[in-house]
C-alpha angles and dihedrals in degrees: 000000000000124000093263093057094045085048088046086045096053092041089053094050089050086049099056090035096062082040091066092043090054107041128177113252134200141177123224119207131229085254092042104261117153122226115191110219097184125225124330143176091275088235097048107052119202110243132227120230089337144345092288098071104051123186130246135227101267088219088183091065095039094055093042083053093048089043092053082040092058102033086057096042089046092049091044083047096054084038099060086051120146117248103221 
């Protein structure tokens, strides 16, 4: 492993990492409507309409992010690749 794909390694681990710590959030209504609440500090949820109704980690979205996160920092590693 050569210096730009440690540097790429390390980049893509911040990356998720902050991901996890700012989470996407939504709130989903008694009829099942969805209300996106945006991104927010993971111990501290966005509310909806007041502090009663508080919003949930939307897990689809934040795997689907990791996953995006992953696919382009494995193609830049194998890209940085020394020719031998």
């Amino acid at each position: 492993m050569n210096d730009k794909q440690k540097i790429t390694l390390v980049v893509v681990i911040v990356v998720i990492a902050a991901m996890l710590l700012f989470p996407p959030f939504n709130f989903r209504g008694a009829n099942g409507v969805i209300f996106n609440l945006g991104y927010g500090f993971i111990f501290s949820p966005p509310t909806f309409n007041g502090p009663p109704l508080v919003g949930s980690v939307d897990t689809g979205m934040l795997i689907t992010q990791w996953l995006g996160v992953l696919v382009i920092g494995g193609v830049a590693f194998f890209m940085l690749k020394n020719k031998n």
